[in-house]
N, C-alpha and C positions, 0 to 999 in steps of 0.2 A: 340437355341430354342427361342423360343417369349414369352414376356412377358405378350400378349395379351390373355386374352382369347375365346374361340369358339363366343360365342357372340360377344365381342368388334372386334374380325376379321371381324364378318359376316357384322355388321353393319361400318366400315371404307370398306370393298368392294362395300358393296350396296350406299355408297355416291358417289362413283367413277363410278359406271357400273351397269345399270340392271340385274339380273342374274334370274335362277329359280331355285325352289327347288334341281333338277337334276343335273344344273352346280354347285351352292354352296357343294352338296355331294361330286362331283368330285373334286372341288377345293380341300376342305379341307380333304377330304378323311377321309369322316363319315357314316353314316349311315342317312339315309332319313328322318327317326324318330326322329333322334337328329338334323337336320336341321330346322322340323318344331318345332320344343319343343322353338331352341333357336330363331328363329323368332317370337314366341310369347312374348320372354320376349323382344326381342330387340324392338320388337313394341311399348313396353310398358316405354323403357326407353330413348327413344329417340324423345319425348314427347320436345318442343311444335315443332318438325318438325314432319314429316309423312311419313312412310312409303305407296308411291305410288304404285300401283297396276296395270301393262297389264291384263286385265281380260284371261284366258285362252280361248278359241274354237276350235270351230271343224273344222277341216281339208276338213272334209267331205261335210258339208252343208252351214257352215258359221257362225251358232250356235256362240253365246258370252255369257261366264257365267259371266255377268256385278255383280250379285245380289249376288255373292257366297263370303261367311264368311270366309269361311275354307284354309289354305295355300297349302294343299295339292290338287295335280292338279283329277279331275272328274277322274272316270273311263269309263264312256261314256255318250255321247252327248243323250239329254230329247227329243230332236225333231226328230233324223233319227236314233238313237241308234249306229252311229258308237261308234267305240275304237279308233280313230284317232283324236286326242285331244293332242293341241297343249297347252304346261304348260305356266301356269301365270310367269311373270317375274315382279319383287319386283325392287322400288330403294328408297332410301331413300335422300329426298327435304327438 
């Protein structure tokens, strides 16, 4: 077992490889809710680098959620209303 914990994993991954909320679940084989919980702290502790951000979009139109806050990926796209909405991927620089 690893000495690391959820956090300290998620962020030596994201120095290595972009990932999204979705892949990191799978990786670590968590729950979705506990992947954004620990991305907020990791954001926070890994200060003065940054966690960089592919903005998420849509599939459908082209749509880019450049201005979105939140880690968790939209449920559908502001301009043509699909669900086909491609999740943001995180690394950290």
């Amino acid at each position: 077992m690893s000495s690391q914990t959820l956090r300290q994993s998620i962020a030596e991954l994201l120095t290595r490889q972009p990932m999204t909320i979705s892949g990191l679940a799978k990786e670590f084989q968590v729950k979705f809710s506990e992947i954004e919980s620990a991305l907020e702290h990791v954001e926070k502790s890994v200060k003065p680098r940054k966690i960089k951000i592919r903005p998420a979009g849509c599939r459908q139109c082209g749509f880019v959620f450049k201005d979105r806050t939140k880690f968790i990926p939209p449920s559908r796209c502001p301009k043509c209303k699909s669900e086909w909405i491609e999740e943001a991927a995180f690394k950290i620089e």
